[in-house]
C-alpha positions in Angstrom: 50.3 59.5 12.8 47.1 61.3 12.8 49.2 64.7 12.6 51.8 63.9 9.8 54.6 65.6 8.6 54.5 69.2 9.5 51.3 68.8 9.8 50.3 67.1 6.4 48.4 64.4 6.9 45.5 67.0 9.3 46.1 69.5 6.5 44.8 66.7 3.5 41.6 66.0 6.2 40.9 70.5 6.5 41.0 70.3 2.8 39.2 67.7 2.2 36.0 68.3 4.1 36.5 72.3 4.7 37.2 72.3 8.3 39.7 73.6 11.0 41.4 70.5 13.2 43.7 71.2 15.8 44.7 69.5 18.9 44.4 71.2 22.2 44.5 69.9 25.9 42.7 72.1 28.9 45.0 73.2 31.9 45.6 70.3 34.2 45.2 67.6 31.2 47.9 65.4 30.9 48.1 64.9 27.2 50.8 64.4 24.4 53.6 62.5 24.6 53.5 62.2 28.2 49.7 60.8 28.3 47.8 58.7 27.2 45.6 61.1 24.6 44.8 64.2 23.4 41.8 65.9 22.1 41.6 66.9 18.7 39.3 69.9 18.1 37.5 70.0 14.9 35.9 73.2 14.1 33.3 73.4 10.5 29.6 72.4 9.9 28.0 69.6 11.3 28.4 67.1 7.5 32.4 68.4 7.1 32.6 68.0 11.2 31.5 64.3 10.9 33.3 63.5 7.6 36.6 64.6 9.1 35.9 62.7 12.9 34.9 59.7 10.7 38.3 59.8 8.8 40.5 60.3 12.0 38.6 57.2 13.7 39.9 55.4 10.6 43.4 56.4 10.8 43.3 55.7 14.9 41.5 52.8 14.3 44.1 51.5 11.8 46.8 51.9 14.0 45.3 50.9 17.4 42.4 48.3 16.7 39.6 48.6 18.9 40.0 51.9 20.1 36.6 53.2 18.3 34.9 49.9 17.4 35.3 47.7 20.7 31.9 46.2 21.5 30.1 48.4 19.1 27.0 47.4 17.2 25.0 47.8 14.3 22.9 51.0 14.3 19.6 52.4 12.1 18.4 55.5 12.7 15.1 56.5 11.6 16.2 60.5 12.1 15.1 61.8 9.0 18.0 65.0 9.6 21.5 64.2 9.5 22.7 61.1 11.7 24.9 58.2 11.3 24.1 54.6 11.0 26.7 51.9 11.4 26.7 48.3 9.6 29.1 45.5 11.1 31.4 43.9 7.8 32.7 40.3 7.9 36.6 40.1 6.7 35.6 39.3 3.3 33.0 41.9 3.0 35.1 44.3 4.1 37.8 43.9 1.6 35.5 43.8 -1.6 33.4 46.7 -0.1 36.3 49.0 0.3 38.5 48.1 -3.0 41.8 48.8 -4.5 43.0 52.0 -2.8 39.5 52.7 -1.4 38.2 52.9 -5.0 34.5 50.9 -4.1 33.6 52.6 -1.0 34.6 56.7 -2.4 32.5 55.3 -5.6 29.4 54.2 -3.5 30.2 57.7 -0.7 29.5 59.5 -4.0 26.8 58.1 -5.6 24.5 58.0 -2.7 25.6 61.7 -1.4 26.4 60.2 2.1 29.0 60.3 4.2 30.8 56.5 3.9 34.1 55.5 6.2 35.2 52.1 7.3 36.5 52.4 11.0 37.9 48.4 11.1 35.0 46.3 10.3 32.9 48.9 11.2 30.6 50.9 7.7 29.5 54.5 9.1 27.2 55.9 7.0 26.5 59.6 7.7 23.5 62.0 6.3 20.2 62.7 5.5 17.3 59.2 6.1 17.2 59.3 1.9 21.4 59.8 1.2 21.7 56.3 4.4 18.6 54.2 2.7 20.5 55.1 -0.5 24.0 54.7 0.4 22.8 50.9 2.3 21.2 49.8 -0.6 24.2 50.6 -2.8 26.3 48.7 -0.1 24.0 45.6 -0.2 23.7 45.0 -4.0 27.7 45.6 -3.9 27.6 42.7 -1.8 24.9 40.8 -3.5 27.2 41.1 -6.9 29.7 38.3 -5.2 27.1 36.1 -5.5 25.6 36.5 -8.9 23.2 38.4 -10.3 21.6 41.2 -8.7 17.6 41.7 -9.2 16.0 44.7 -9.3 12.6 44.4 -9.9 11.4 48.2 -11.3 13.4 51.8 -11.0 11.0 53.7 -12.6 9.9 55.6 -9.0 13.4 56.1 -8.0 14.7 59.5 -8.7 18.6 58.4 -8.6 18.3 55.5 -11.5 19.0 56.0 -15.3 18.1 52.6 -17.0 19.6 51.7 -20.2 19.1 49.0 -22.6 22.2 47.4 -23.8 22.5 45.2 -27.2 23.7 41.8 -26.7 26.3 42.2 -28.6 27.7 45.6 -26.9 27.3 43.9 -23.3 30.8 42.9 -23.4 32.3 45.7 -25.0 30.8 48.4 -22.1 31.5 46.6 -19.4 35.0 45.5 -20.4 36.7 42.8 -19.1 35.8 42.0 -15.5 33.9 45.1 -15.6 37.0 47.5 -16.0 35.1 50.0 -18.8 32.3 50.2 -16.3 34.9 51.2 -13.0 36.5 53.3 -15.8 33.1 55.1 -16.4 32.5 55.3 -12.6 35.1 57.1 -11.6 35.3 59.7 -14.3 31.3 60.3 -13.8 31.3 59.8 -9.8 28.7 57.0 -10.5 27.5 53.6 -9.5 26.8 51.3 -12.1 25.6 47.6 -12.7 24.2 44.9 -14.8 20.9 44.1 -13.1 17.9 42.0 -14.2 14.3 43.1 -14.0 11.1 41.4 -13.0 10.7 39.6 -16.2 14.5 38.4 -15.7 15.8 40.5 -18.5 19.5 42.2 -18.4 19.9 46.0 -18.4 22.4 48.5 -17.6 21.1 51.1 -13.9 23.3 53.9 -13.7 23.0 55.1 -10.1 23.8 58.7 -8.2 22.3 61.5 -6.2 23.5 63.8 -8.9 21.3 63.8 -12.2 24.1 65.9 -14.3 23.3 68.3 -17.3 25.0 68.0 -20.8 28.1 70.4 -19.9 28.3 68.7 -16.1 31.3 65.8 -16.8 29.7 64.0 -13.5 26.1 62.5 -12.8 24.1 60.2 -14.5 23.6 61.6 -18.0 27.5 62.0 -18.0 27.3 58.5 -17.4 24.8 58.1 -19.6 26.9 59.5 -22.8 30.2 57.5 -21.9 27.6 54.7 -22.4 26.1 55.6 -25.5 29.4 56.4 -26.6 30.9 53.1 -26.4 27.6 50.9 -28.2 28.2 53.7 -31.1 31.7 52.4 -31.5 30.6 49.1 -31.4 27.8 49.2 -33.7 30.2 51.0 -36.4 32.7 48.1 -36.0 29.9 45.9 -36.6 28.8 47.9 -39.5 25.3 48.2 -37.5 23.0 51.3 -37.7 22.6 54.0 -35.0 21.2 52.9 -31.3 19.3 54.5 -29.3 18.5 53.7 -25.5 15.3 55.5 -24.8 13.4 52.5 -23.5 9.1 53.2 -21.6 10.7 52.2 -18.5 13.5 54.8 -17.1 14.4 56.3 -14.2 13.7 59.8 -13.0 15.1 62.8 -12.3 17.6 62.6 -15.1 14.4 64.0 -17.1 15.1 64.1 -20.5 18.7 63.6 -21.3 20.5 64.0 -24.4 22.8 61.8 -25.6 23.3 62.4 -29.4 26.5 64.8 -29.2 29.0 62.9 -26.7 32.6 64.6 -26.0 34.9 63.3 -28.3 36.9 60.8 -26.7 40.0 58.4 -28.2 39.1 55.1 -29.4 39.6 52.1 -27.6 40.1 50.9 -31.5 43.8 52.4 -31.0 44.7 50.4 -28.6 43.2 46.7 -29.3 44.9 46.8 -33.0 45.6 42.5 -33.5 47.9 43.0 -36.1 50.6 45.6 -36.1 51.8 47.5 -39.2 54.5 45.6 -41.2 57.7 47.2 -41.2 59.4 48.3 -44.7 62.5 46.5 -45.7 
């Protein structure tokens, strides 16, 4: 299971985290078929090391409940170096947390920079004490969202925010319907991205990752940030509006000065919400 066809399913795990995986047994081991286990040998830097274990303890996992998560318990390290903390999921968490295909949790495992895998209804988050506070805050305001509205008081000392002001009347257009232009946005920009309120219990738009971006980088949060801006254009022009502009006193850092005013062109969703189709000629 773990192995795959000719080897396909350990090859997808070496490429994806950069590592050598192989299984081997010492002299005297009874092992393979006619055992109960063998030991898999992963060879790579310590990150790619635990992002590959992590996904094999999944797969196991998967197949042979309990194996890995039997009487295991919540875990917060306060290593500021690389180490792994572990959150415990209910059965509903764990289903919205992880998403159609895995979508949520590789959206929040990028974001935050940290190493995110679900063994059962066990999280593990693996990495530096920022990229775990990070990635468990993403996790809990995920979780929060079921619930209604998140609030986050201030962002302006956080250097993994971009705040954006969104007109009332563009709030529905961005985020689509059940938020499917903002998962849309996600993906392409390897992002995290909500609807929050602020201290005064006004709305806004907090685009969240490790990963700042650059005007030619098509991920981080000014890639993000121009999909956005994008989008209210478009809906500004329909609404025969004047230009917007974002810029508000209170954004987040490290995105520094970002420049939204040139966006990639990009195909409007105008095409493809048309009401009334062209009449055909007789």
């Amino acid at each position: 299971y773990i192995t795959g066809a000719r080897r396909a399913a350990l090859g997808a795990m070496e490429e994806e985290w950069g590592v050598l995986m192989f299984f081997m047994n010492r002299k005297g081991d009874r092992g393979g078929r006619g055992g109960e286990s063998e030991k898999l040998i992963i060879f790579g830097s310590e990150r790619a090391r635990r992002g590959a274990e992590l996904k094999v303890m999944s797969g196991v996992e998967t197949k042979s409940p309990g194996t890995f998560t039997r009487g295991l318990r919540e875990k917060i390290s306060n290593e500021r170096g690389f180490d792994t903390d572990r959150i415990i999921f209910k059965d509903d968490e764990l289903s919205y947390a992880l998403g159609k295909q895995g979508s949520t949790r590789k959206k929040l495992e990028g974001a935050a920079g940290a190493i995110l895998q679900y063994v059962g209804h066990v999280a593990f988050i693996a990495g530096t004490l920022k990229e775990r506070k990070r990635c468990h805050e993403f996790v809990k305001w995920l979780l929060a969202q079921r619930r209604g509205s998140v609030t986050i008081p201030d962002v302006s000392n956080r250097d993994d925010a971009t705040e954006m002001h969104i007109p009332e009347n563009c709030k529905g257009w961005v985020t689509g319907n059940r938020g499917s232009e903002l998962r849309r946005m996600e993906e392409e920009t390897q992002t995290y991205m909500f609807m929050a309120l602020d201290d005064r219990g006004d709305e806004r738009l907090i685009i969240f990752s490790h990963n700042p971006g650059s005007k030619s980088d098509p991920h981080g949060r000014a890639a993000a940030e121009r999909l956005v801006n994008e989008m209210v254009q478009e809906k500004l022009r329909d609404d025969g509006r004047g230009r917007y502009d974002s810029r508000s006193p209170s954004r987040g850092r490290g995105g520094g000065r970002r420049d939204s005013r040139s966006p990639p062109p990009r195909r409007s969703r105008r095409d493809s919400r048309s009401r009334t189709p062209p009449r055909r000629r007789r």
